[in-house]
C-alpha positions, 0 to 999 in steps of 0.5 A: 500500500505504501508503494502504491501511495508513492506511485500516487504522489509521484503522479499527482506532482505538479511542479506549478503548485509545488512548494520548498517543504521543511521535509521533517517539520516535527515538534523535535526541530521547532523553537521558541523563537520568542523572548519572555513576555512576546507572544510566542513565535516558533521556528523550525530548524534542521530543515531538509528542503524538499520540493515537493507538494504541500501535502507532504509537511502534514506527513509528519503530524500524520506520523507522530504521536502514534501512542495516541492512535493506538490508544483508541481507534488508529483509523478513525483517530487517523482520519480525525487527525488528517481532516482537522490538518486539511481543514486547518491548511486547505489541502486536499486530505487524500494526498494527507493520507498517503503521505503520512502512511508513507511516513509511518511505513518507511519510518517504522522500516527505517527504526528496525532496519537501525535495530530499533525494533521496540520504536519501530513497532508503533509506526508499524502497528499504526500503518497495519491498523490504517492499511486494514481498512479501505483507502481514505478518501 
């Protein structure tokens, strides 16, 4: 399923629409970028610049907190997680959905093949959860 989703991405790319993407936009590389009493700024660092599709930022919250999924409903928390990211930011859920599935799967892939295999099983059970029902859309 994940490399169908990437055969997806790959064929939805549009150079026009495509934006320079951080490429790894999670809590670990933002700062606070403000002083005590401004009102709290943020800025990302250690950025990866991908030219890519705007989709492909909102991965990473896709893939991140997977405790939390697995606390509940993985498929239902996921398609929450995805719909509020589309309706706060205007892109299109769909290309959300495959993207943080991609993240989860190579993430999770990437942490056993580093022998990391307790990290590697949330990612893991989360994609598993995901990839047994339907295609989101």
């Amino acid at each position: 399923m994940a490399l169908a989703f990437a055969a997806a991405r790959r064929a939805a790319f549009a150079p026009h629409t495509a934006v320079l993407a951080h490429g790894d936009a999670h809590a670990g590389n933002l700062l606070l970028a403000s002083a005590e009493g401004e009102p709290r700024r943020y800025k990302f660092v250690d950025p990866e610049g991908l030219f890519i599709e705007r989709a492909y930022d909102l991965a990473i919250p896709m893939r991140e907190w997977g405790t939390e999924l697995l606390e509940g409903n993985p498929l239902a928390l996921g398609h929450r997680r995805c719909a509020l990211l589309a309706r706060l930011t205007g892109v299109e859920p769909e290309a959300i959905w495959q993207w943080g599935f991609i993240e989860r799967v190579s993430t999770g892939l990437h942490l056993r093949e580093l022998g990391w295999e307790a990290e590697s099983r949330e990612y893991l059970a989360v994609a598993e959860a995901w990839a047994a029902a339907e295609p989101h859309g």
